[in-house]
VOLUMDREN-858973 format. One record per residue (C-alpha): residue in one letter; x, y, z. Coordinates in steps of 0.001 Angstrom, whole numbers. Layout:
REM VOLUMDREN-858973
r a px X py Y pz Z
...
REM end
This chain:
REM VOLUMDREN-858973
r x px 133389 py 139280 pz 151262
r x px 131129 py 139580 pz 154352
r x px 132092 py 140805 pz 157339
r x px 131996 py 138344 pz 160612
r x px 130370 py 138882 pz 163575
r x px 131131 py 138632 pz 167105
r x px 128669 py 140150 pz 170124
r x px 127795 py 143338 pz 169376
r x px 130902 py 144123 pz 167539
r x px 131464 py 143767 pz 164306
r x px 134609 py 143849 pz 161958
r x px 134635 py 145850 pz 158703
r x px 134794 py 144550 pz 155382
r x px 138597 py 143163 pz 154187
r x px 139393 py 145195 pz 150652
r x px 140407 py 142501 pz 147957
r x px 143037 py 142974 pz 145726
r x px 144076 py 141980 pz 142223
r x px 146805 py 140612 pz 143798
r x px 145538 py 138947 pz 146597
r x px 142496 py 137027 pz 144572
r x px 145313 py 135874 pz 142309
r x px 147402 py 134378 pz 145257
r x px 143796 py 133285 pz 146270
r x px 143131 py 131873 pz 143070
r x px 146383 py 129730 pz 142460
r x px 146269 py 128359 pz 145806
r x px 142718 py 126998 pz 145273
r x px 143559 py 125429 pz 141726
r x px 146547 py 123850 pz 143360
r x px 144522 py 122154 pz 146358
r x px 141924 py 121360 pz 143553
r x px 145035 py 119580 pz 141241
r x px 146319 py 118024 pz 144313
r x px 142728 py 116349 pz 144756
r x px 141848 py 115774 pz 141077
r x px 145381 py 115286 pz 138371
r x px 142667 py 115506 pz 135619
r x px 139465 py 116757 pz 134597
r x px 138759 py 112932 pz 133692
r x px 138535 py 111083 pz 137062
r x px 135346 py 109941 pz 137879
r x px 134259 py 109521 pz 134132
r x px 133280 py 105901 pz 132834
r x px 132935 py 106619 pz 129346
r x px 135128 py 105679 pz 125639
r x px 138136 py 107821 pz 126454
r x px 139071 py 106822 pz 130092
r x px 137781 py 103279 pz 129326
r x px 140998 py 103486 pz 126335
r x px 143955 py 106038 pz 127741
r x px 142895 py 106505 pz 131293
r x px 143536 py 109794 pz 132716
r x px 145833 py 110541 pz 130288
r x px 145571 py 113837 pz 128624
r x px 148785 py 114584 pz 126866
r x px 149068 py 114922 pz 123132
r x px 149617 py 110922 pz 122667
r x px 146533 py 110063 pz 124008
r x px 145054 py 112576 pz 121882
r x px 146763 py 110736 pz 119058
r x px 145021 py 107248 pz 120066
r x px 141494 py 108987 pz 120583
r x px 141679 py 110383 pz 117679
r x px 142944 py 106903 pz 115662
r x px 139897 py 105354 pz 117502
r x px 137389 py 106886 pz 116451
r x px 138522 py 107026 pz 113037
r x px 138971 py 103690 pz 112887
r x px 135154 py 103087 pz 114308
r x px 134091 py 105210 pz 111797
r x px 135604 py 103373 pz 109472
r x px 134274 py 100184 pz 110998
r x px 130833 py 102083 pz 110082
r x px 131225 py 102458 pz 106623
r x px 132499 py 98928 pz 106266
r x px 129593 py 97542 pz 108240
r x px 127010 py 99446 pz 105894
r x px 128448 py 98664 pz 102323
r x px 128612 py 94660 pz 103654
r x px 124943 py 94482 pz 105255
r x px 124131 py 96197 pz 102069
r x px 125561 py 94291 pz 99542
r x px 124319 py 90945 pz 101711
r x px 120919 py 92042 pz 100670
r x px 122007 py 92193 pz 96923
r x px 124029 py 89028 pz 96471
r x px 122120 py 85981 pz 96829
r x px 122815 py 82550 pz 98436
r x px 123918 py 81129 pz 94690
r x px 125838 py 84374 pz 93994
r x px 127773 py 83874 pz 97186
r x px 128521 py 80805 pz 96036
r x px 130090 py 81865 pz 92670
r x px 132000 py 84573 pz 93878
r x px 133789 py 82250 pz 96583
r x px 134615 py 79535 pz 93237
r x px 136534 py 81986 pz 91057
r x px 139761 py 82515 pz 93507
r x px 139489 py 78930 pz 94260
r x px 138911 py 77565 pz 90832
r x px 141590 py 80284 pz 89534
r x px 143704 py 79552 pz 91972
r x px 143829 py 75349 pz 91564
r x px 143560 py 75835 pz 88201
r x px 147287 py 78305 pz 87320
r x px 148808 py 75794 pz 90529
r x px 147708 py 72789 pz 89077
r x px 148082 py 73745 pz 85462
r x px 144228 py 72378 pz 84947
r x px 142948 py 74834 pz 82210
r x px 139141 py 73747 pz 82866
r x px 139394 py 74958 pz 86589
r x px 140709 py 78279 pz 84829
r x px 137969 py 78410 pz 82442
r x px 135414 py 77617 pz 85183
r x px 137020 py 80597 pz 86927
r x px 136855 py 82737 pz 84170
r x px 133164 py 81992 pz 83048
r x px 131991 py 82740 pz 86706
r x px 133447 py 86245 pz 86378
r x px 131951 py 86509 pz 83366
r x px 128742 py 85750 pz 85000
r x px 129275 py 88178 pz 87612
r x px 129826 py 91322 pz 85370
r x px 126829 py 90515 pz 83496
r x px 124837 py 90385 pz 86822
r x px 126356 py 93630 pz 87905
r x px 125339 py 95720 pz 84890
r x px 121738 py 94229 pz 85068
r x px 121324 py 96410 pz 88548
r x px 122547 py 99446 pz 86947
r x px 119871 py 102244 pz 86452
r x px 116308 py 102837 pz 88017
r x px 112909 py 102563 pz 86884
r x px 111040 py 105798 pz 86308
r x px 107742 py 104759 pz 87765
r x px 105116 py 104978 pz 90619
r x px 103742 py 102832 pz 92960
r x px 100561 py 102938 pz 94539
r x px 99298 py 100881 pz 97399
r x px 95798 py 100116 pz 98152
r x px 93163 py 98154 pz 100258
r x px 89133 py 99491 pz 98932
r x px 88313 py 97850 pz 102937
r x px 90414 py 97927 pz 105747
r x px 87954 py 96122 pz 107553
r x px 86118 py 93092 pz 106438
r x px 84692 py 89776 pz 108672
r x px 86142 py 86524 pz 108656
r x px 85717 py 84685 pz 105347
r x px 84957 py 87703 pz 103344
r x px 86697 py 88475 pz 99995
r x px 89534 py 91244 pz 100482
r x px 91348 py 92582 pz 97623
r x px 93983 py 95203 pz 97441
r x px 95253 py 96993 pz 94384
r x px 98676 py 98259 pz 93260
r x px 98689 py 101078 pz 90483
r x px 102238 py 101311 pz 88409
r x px 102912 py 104149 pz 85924
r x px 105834 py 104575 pz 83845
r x px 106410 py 108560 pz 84726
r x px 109888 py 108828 pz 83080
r x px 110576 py 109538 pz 79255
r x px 111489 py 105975 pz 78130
r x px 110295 py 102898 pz 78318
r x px 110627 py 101012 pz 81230
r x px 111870 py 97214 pz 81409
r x px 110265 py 94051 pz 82879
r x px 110303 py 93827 pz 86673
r x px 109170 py 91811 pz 89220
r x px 106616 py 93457 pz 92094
r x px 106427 py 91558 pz 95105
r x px 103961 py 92444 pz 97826
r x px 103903 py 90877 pz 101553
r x px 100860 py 90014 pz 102541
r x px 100784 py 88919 pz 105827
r x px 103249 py 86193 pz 106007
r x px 102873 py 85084 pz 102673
r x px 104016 py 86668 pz 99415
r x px 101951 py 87989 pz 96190
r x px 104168 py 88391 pz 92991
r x px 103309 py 90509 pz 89880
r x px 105608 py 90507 pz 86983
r x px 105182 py 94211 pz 85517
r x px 105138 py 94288 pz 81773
r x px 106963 py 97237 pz 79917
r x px 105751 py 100583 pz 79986
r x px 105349 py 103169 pz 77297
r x px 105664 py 106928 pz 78956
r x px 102568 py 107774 pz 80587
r x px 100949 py 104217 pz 80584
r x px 99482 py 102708 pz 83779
r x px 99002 py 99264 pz 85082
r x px 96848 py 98023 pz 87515
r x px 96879 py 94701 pz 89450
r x px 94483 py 93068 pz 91782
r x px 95484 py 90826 pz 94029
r x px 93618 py 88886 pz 96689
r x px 94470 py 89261 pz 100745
r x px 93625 py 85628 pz 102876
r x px 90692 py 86649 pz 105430
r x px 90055 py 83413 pz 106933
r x px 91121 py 84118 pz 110289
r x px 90305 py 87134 pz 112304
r x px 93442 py 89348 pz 112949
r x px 94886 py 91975 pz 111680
r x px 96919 py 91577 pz 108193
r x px 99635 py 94107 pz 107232
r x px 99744 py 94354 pz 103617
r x px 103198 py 95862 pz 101696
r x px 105867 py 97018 pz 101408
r x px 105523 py 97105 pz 97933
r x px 108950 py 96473 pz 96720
r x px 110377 py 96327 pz 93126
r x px 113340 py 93533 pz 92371
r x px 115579 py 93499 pz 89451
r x px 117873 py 90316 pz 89047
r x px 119908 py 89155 pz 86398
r x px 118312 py 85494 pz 84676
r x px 121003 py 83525 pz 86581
r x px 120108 py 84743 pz 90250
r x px 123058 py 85808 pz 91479
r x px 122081 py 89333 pz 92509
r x px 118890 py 91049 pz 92914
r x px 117927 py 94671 pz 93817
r x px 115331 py 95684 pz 95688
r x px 113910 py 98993 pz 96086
r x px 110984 py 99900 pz 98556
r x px 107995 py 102618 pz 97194
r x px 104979 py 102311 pz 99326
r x px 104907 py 102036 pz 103288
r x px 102662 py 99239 pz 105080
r x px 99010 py 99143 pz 105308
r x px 96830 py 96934 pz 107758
r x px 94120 py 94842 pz 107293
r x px 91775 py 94252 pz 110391
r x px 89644 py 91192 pz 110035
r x px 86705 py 91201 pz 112357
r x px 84815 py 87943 pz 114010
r x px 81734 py 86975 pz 113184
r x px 78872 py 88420 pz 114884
r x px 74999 py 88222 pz 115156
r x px 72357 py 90866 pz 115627
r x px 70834 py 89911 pz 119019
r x px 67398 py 92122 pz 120233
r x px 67900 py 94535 pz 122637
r x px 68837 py 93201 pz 126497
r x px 66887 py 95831 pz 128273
r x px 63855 py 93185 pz 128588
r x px 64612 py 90940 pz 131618
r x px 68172 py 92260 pz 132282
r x px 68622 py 96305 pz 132491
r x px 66639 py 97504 pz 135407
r x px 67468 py 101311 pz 134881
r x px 65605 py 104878 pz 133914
r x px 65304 py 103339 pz 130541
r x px 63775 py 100014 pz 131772
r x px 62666 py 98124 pz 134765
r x px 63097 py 100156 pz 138546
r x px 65544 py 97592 pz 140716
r x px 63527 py 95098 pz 143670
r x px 65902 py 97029 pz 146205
r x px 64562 py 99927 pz 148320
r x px 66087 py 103209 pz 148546
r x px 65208 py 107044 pz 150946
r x px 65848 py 109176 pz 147986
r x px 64766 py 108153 pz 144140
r x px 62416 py 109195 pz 141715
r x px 60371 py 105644 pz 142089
r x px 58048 py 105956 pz 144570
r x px 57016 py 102421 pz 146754
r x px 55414 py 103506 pz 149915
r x px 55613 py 105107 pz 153264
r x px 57125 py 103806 pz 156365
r x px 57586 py 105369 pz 160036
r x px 60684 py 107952 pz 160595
r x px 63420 py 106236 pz 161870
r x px 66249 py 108063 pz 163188
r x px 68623 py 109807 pz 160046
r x px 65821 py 109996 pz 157591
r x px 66191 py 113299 pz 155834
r x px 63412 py 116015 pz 157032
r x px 62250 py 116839 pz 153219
r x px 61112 py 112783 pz 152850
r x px 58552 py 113595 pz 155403
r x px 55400 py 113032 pz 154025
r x px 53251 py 115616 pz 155803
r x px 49707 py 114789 pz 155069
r x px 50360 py 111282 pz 156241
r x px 51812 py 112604 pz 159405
r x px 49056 py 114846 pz 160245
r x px 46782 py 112114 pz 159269
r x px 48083 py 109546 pz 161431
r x px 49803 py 111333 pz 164304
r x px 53271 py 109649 pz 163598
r x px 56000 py 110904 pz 161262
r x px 56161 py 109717 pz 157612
r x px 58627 py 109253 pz 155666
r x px 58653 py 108396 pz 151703
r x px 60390 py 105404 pz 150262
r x px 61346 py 104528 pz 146909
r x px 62413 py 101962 pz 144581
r x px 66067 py 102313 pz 143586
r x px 66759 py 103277 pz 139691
r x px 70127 py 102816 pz 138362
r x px 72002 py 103615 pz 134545
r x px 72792 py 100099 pz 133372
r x px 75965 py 99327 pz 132874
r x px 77290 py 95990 pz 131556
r x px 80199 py 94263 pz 132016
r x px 81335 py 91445 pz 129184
r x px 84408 py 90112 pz 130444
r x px 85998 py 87320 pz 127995
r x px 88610 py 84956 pz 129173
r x px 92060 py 84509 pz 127162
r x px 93280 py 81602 pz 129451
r x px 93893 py 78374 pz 127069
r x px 92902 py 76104 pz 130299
r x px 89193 py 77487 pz 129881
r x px 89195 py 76121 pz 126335
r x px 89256 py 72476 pz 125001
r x px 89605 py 73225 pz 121487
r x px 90344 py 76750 pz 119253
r x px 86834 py 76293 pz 117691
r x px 85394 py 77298 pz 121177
r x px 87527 py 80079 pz 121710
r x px 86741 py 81796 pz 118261
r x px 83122 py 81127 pz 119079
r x px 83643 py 82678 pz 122558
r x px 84937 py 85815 pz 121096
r x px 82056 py 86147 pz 118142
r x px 79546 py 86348 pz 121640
r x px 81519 py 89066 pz 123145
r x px 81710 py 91286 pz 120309
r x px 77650 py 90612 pz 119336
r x px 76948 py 91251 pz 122977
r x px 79533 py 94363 pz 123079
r x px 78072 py 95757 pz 119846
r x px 74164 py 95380 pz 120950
r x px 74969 py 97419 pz 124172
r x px 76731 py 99976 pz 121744
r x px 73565 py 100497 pz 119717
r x px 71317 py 100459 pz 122895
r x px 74007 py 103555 pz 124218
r x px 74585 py 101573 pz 127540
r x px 76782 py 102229 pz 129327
r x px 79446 py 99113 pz 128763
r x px 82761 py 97247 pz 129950
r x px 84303 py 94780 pz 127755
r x px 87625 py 93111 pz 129590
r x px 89880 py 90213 pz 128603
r x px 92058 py 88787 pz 130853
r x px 95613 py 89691 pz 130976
r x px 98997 py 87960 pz 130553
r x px 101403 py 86856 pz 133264
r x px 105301 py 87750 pz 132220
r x px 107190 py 84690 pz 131982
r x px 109649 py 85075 pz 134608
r x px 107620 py 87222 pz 136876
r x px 107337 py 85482 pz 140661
r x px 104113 py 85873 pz 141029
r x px 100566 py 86278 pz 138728
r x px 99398 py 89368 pz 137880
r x px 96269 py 90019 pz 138716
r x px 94960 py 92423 pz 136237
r x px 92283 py 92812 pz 132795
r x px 92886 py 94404 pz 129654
r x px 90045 py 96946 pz 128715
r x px 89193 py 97027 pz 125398
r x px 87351 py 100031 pz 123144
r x px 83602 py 100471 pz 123464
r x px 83840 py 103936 pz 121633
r x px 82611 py 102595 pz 118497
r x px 81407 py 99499 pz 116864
r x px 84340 py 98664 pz 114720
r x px 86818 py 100517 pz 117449
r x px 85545 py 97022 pz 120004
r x px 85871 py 94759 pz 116953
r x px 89735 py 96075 pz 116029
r x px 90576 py 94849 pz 119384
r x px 89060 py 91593 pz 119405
r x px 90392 py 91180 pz 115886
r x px 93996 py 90665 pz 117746
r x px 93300 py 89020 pz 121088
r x px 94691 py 85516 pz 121379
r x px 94686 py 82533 pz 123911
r x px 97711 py 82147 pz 126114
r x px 98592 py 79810 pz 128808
r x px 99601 py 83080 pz 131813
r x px 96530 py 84549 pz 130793
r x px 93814 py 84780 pz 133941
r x px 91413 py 82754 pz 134143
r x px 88029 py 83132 pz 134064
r x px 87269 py 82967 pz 138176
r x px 90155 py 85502 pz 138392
r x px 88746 py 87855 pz 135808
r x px 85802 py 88108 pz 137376
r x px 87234 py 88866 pz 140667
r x px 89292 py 91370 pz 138870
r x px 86537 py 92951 pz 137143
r x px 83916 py 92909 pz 140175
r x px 86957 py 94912 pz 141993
r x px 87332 py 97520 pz 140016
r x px 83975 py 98244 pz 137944
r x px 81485 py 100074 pz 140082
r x px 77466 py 99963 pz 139823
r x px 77369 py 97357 pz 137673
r x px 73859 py 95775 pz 136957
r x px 74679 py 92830 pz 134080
r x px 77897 py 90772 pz 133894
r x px 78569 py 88725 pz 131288
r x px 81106 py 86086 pz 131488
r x px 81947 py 84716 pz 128298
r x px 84237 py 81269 pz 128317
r x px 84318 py 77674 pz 126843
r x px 83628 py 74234 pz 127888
r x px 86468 py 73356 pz 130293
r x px 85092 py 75353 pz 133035
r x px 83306 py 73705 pz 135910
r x px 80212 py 74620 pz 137447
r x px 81724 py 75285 pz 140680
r x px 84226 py 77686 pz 138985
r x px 81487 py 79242 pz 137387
r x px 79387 py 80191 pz 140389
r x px 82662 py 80884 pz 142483
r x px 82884 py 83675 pz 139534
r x px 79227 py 84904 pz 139989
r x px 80202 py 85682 pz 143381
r x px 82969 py 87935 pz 142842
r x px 80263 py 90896 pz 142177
r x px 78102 py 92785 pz 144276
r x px 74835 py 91341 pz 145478
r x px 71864 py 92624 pz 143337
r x px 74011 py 92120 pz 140065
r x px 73041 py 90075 pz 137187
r x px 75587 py 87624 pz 136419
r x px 75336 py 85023 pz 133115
r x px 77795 py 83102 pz 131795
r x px 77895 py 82182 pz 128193
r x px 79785 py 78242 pz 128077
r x px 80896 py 78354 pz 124234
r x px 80758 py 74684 pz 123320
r x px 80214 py 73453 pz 119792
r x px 79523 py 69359 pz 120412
r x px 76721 py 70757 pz 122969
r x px 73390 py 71318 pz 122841
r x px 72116 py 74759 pz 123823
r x px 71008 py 74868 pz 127087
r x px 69864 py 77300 pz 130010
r x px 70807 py 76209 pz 133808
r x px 69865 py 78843 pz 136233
r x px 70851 py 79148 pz 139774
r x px 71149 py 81723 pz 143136
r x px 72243 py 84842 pz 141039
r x px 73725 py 82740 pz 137834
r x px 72251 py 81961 pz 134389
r x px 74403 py 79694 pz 132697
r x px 73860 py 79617 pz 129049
r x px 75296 py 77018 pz 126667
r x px 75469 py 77621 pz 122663
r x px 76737 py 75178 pz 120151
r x px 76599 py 78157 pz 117190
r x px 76553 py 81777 pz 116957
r x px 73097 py 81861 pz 116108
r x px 72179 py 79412 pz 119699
r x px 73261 py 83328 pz 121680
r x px 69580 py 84401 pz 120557
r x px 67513 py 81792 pz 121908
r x px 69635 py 81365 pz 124336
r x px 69127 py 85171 pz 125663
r x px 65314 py 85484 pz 125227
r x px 65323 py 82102 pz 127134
r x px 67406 py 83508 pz 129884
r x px 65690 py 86864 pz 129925
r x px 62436 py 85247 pz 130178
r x px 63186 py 82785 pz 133214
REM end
């Protein structure tokens, strides 16, 4: 307890007895019970949702019946989504005949309804003891290549063995692959005998495939239930564009330490251009002295500017930029040939896509997904899953985007397809920085190639894959 002041004099501390915190005590918990009847008000959960503030022994009673009976609920829940995945459509079928066949037949005295009835249990027994027991084996899941272009032959392999002491019986192996199904019907085993089984994976659209479960099912010969029983986990599949080697870009395009020093003019660099008078803010250790004794006037050295490249390849994803899916495909085999020549050159590189709108959002989103430049087949995994959509920016908007937020970029790439206009084109260019390169690649296969240049655009036009290296050296050389 501390003791209160007043002034300059000061009352000493009250002593507290047992019996006086007690009275304290009781009067407290009866303000508090006057306030609050339970320790449940205020709570929105099960309980108070069911009895209210009730916390006597009856509502106990119902808590307690509640939960058991969820519980309960559970269990019953469980055993019927599981046996849904065992009975099938036909065997659903059967079991709702025999009460009604039984059933007509003893009320109507029609002993063929009975029989009917009687033969479908029949049927239903044998079914039952056909999923008794499991199959001493192992499963193993493989794909040789988990990456592989377009067209290319992919196989993966599944490796049985019988690891149990008996012989096992005939089953059937089915294996997802993608959205379509491959079926192997596994012969008996001896003990310690292996099979293997190729089977083939469709690669003839980029994307990326997941291949498995593999998945054992036992069924009786009627189909009326079937058992199936999961051993491997889910492997993926990424199949790449095509691409084309292209020569390097530093010829006509980089202007950097590596290449070509830039046309613009800069006080401190390691290019040296000439000398000019000293104009107010020039640094004192440009001075060039021996000119400035020379000629009576200060000096001052001036350089051309020398940047790290970096380039930009920014691909749309809007399906308005597109006329057909050919030019799309073909649009995304250029930005992974230009993505992976600017890997092997160790530029420094941006490769963007646009990005999706939500549905119900109010207004677009102006934004660009970046994809992986770490590696070669890191960029290719992510074009291996990019797809057109109708929210997705378009091309004008990704460049804005992308001239925004990238910083000292010297080559931009703008990679789209046929339906884009000229005008929508060069309004792109100008979304960057004066001084930086801009081309865009026009992906149109009933075109010829073609190279149209204007103020700070080169707009190149390929037909085929193979048109992006002409098409380049053309460029480069204008």
């Amino acid at each position: 307890m501390a003791a209160t002041t007043s002034g300059s004099h000061s009352t000493p501390p009250t002593r507290v007895t047992g019996s006086s915190l007690r009275s304290n005590t009781s009067a407290v918990s009866a303000r508090f019970d006057s306030q609050f009847t339970t320790g449940t008000r205020g709570l929105t959960n099960a309980r108070t949702r069911i009895v209210g503030e009730r916390t006597g022994a009856l509502a106990d009673a119902v808590i307690a019946t509640v939960r058991f009976a969820r519980a309960i609920g559970l269990v019953v829940r469980r055993v019927v989504a599981r046996i849904a995945t065992v009975v099938t459509p036909l065997g659903w079928s059967i079991v709702t005949l025999i009460p009604l066949s039984l059933g007509f037949g003893y009320v109507l005295g029609w002993i063929e309804l009975v029989v009917v009835g009687l033969a479908a249990i029949a049927l239903v027994v044998i079914a039952v003891i056909y999923l008794i027991g499991r199959s001493s084996i192992h499963i193993g899941l493989s794909i040789p290549h988990s990456r592989v272009v377009a067209g290319e032959r992919a196989v993966g392999e599944v490796v049985i063995s019988n690891i149990g002491r008996r012989r096992t019986l005939g089953v059937t192996v089915e294996i997802p692959v993608g959205a379509g199904l491959a079926e192997v019907a596994l012969p008996g085993l001896r003990k310690g005998s292996q099979f293997t089984h190729d089977f083939v994976v469709p690669t003839a659209r980029r994307g990326v495939i997941p291949v498995g479960p593999v998945r054992t099912v036992r069924a009786d010969p009627v189909g009326i239930v079937r058992r199936e029983l999961v051993w491997t986990g889910v492997q993926e599949l990424f199949v790449h564009p095509h691409t084309v080697g292209i020569p390097s870009m530093s010829t006509g395009f980089i202007r950097d330490l590596e290449g070509n020093p830039t046309r613009e003019l800069t006080n401190n660099d390691v290019s040296f251009h000439a000398l000019r008078e000293y104009m107010p803010g020039d640094e004192r250790r440009n001075i060039h002295w021996k000119s400035t004794a020379r000629t009576g006037t200060y000096m001052v050295r001036q350089f051309e500017e020398t940047r790290r490249s970096h380039l930009v390849i920014a691909l749309s994803l809007a399906s308005s930029d597109y006329a057909t899916d050919d030019e799309f495909e073909l649009a995304v085999s250029v930005t992974g040939s230009l993505g992976i020549r600017a890997i092997r050159d160790t530029r420094t590189v941006t490769v963007v896509a646009s990005e999706d709108t939500p549905e119900f959002a109010k207004r677009k989103v102006f934004a660009v997904r970046l994809l992986s430049t770490l590696t070669r087949s890191r960029l290719l995994d992510d074009l291996a899953v990019v797809e057109l959509t109708e929210s997705a920016l378009a091309i004008t908007d990704v460049a804005r985007v992308t001239g925004e937020q990238a910083s000292g970029v010297s080559v931009a790439f703008l990679v789209c397809g046929s339906t884009v206009s000229p005008q929508a084109l060069r309004a792109a260019s100008t979304k960057f920085p004066v001084g930086v390169e801009v081309v865009a690649v026009v992906c149109d296969p009933d075109s010829a190639p073609g190279l149209r240049r204007v103020a700070g655009l080169s707009v190149l036009t390929i037909g085929y894959l193979d048109d992006l290296k002409q098409s380049l050296a053309r460029a480069a050389a204008a």
